[in-house]
N, C-alpha and C positions, 0 to 999 in steps of 0.2 A: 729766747733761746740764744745761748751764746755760742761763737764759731771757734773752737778748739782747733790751733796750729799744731800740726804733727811737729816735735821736738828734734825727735832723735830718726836716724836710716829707716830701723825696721818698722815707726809709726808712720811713715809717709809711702813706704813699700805696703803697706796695709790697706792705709786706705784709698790709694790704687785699684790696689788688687781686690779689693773689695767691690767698689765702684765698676773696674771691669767686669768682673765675674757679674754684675748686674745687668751687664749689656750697653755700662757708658763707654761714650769716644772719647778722648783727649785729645785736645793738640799739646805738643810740646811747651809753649807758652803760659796753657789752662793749669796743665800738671804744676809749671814752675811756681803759679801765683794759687795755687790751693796749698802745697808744700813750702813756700814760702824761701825757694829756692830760686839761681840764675837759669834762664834759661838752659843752660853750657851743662848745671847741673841734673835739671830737669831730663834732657833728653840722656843725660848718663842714667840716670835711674832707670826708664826706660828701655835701654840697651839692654842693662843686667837683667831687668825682671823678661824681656822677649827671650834671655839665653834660656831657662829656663821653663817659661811659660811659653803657649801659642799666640804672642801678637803681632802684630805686622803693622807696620808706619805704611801709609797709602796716602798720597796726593796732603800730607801734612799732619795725620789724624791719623793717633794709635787706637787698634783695637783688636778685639781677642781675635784669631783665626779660628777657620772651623776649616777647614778643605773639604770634607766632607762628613756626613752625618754615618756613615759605615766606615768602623772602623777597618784597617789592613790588618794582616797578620805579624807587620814590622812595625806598627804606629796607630796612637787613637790618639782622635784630636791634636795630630803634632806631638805628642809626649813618648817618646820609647819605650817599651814593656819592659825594659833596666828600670827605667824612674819610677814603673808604676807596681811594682812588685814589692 
């Protein structure tokens, strides 16, 4: 089986977001060397996908947030009922 380098932004925002949504951790570092980016880049990629998505950097290691498993009436999972409508 051969190991496919994401090319381009949206194929490395992918298989991220992929990955996470499975329940993997990253560290900034893991991200850079599966995307085949600088660290400096890595942890920007990061950034942009937490503005949007729920993940949180903790003690070096990104991963999805959950706060809690009941949603609020102002937010589920972190995301605004604007984003999710």
């Amino acid at each position: 089986m051969s190991t496919i380098t994401p090319e381009v932004p949206s194929e490395r925002v992918a298989i991220i977001v992929f990955l996470l949504c499975k329940g993997r951790k990253f560290t900034t570092m893991e991200v850079a060397e599966l995307c085949g980016v600088t660290r400096r880049g890595a942890y920007a990629i990061m950034a942009r996908i937490s503005r949007v998505l729920p993940l949180t950097l903790d003690n070096g290691t990104w991963y999805e947030y959950h706060p809690s498993e009941e949603p609020d009436e102002v937010e589920e999972r972190g995301v605004p009922h604007v984003v999710l409508q």
